[in-house]
N, C-alpha and C positions, 0 to 999 in steps of 0.2 A: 504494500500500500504506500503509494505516495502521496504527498501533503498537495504539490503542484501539479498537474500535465500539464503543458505547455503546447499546443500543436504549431508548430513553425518556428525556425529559428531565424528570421528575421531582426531585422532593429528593434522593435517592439517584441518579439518571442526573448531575445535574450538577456533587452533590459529588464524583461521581465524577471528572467530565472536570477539576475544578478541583483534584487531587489528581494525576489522573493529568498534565498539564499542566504539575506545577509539579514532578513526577520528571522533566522533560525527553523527554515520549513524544507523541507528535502522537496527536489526540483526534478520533473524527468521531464525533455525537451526533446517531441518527434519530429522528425524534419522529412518531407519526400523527397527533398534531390542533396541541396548542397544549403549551408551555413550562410546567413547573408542576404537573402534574398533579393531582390533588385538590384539593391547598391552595390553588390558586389561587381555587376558588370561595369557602372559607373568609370572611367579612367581615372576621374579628379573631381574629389569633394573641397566644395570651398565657404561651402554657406554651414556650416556648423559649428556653434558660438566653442572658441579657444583651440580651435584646429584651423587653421593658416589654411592646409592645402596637405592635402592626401588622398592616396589613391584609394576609390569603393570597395577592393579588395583585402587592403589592409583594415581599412576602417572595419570592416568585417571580420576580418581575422582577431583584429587587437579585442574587440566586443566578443568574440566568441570564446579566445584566450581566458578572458578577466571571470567570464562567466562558468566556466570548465575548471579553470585553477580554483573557485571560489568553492566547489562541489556539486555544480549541475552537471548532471547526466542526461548526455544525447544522444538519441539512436537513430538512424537513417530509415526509418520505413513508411508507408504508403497506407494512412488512415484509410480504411474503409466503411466502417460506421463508427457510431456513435454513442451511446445510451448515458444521457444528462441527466435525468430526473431523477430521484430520490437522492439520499445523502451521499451512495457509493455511486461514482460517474467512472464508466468504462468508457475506453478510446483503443476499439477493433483494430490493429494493421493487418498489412497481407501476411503477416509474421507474428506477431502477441496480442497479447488482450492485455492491456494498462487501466488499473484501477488506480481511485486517486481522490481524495478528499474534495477537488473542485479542480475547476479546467479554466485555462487562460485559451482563445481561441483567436492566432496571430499569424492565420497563414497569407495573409495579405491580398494584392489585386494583381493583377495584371493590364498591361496596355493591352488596347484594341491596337491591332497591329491592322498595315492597311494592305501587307499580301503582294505589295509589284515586288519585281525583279531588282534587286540589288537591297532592299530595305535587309535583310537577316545580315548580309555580308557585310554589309559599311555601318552596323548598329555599333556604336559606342569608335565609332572613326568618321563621324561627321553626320548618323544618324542617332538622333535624339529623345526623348517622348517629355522629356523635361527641360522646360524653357528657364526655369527660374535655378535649377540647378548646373545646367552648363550655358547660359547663355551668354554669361559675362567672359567664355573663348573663344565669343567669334565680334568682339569686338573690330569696328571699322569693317566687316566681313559683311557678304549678303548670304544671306539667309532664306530659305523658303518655309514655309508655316504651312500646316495642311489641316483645315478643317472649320465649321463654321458655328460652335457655338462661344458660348463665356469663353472657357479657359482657352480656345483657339484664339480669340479677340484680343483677350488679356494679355495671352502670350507675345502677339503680335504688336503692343503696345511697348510690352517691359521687352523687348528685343529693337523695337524702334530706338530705343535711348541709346541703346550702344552699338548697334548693327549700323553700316552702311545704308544698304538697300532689304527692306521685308518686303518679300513675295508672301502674296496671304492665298493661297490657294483652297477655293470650297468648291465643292460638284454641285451646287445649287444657284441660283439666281440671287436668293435674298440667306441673309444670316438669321441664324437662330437666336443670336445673343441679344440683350436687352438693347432699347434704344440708345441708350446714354454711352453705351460701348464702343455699337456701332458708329455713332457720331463722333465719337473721339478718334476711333479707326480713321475715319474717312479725311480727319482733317490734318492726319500727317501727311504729311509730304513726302517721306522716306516710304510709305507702304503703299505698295503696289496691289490691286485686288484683281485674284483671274477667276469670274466666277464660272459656270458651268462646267467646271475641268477637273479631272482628276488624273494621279499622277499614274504614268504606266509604267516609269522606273526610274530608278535612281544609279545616276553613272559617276565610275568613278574607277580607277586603277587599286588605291590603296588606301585613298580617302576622299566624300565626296568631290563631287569636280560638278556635276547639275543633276538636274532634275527633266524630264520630258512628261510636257502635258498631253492630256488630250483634253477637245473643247468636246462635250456629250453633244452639243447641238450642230454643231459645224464639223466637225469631225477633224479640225485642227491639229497638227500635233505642234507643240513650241519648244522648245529644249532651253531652260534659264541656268546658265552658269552661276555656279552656286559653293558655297564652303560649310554649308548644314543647314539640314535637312530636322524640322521639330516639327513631327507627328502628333496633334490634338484631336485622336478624333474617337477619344471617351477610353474607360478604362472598366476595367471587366470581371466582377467580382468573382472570387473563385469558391462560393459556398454552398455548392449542390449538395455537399454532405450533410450541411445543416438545416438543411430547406425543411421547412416541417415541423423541425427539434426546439429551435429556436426563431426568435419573429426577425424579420425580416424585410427591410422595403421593398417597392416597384424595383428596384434595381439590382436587387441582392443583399446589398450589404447590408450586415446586422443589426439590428437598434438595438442603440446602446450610445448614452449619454457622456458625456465629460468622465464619471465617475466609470465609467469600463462596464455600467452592470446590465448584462441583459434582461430578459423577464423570465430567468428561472436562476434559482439560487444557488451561488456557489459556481456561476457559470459568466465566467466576464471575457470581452470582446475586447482589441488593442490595435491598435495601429490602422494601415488602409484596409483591413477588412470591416472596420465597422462605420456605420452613418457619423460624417462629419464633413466642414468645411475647406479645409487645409489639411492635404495628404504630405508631409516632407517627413526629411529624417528627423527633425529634430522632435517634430509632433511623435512620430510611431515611440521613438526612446522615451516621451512625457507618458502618451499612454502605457509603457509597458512597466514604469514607474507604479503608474496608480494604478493598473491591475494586479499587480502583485502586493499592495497597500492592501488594496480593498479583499485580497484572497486571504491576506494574512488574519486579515480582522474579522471575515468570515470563519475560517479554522478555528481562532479563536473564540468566536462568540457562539458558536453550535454547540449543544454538552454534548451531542450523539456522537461528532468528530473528533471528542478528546481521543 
């Protein structure tokens, strides 16, 4: 029996274990691929308050270090169900069956990927999904943007300041995003708008070099020389295990407030898997802080879990 599960060792899975660890509760932390989760692929973290500049891997690694030396234990295997309700919470892999006093649930999101040719090859060498996390390296650089809602708009705005030239490219006529966005968009001068087009692929040798449109109405194609490439076109929660178990919005991801708690007890959500406003590293590490708070204080306040 363990005090924690932890499903994903993410930024948020392993502040968690390193939180929950250091209340004095024994930690087991199941991962299905690799330690790190997104930011690991990252080449260069710059936006994380009292870290300068380091690579997403290390970042990764040093958080998974701290959390391992401290006495979390992490296994590699592929949850398959679930069983949350009463006091004992079981967490099924294709390999054990993990009981555990209460579950941290931090397996995070994923990008909508948009699927042309070169996007998989040139990711993290000039293709991006994170404007606010690498944008400040393509300073004086042009840039293309792909998509048309908020955070495509937003994107396109906080990359105006430092880019060259934004290509804001949407397969649609009109934008999604609110008016006061789109009005800010329209009135820079550096952002370029190609609306009915979407991209058929991203070229480049070793790192982007352009982009090649297609117009859906005219059947254009345009090829914009380009130095990166920042895909906005939504992000894809990855909680079909919990569909059912736990609530859930229109979009997937989990409800669950500031405090991490979902609506069954002893069962808290962390990072980009659950409903919130601001997905970065620094938030996933804040929640995985107060999930492992809030677990501690659960263990402790149930008499059936002494």
């Amino acid at each position: 029996m363990t005090d924690i599960l932890i499903i994903g060792a993410g930024t948020a899975g392993l502040s968690a274990a390193i939180y929950g660890i250091r209340s004095g509760l024994s930690v087991l932390v199941i991962e299905q691929m690799i330690y790190g989760g997104q930011i690991a692929n990252t080449p260069d973290v710059e936006n994380y308050p009292g870290i300068a500049s380091i690579s997403g891997f290390e970042f990764a690694q040093n958080i998974y270090n701290q959390a391992v030396a401290l006495g979390a234990e992490v296994v590699y295997e592929t949850p398959v169900q679930v069983e949350l309700n009463g006091d004992i919470k079981r967490v099924i892999t294709d390999q054990n069956t993990y009981e555990g006093r209460c579950v941290i649930i931090a397996n995070g999101v994923e990008r909508r990927k948009l699927g042309c040719e070169g996007e998989e090859r040139l990711s993290g060498r000039g293709v991006s999904y994170c404007a606010t996390c690498d944008g400040a390296f393509y300073k004086g650089k042009d840039v293309c943007i792909v998509g048309g809602g908020n955070t495509a708009l937003e994107d396109a705005l906080y990359l105006s300041n430092n880019c060259k030239k934004v290509h804001l490219i949407h397969r649609r006529d009109a934008f999604r995003a609110s008016k006061i966005i789109v009005d800010s968009v329209l009135s820079r001068d550096n952002i370029e708008i190609h609306y009915d087009s979407v991209v058929d692929k991203i070229e480049g040798k070793d790192v982007v070099e352009s982009v090649v449109l297609s117009n859906k109405k005219t059947g254009e194609r345009t090829e914009i020389p380009c130095q990166g490439v920042f895909i906005a076109v939504g992000l894809v929660a990855k909680n079909h295990l919990f569909a059912g178990v736990v609530e859930t919005d229109e979009g997937g991801y989990i409800k669950a407030g500031e405090d991490c708690h979902t609506n069954l007890p002893g069962v808290f959500a962390a990072g980009d898997t659950r409903t919130k406003s601001v997905r970065q590293l620094v938030t996933a590490a804040a929640d995985g802080a107060v999930a492992a708070m809030e677990a501690a204080n659960y263990v402790g306040e149930v008499p059936a879990l002494h």
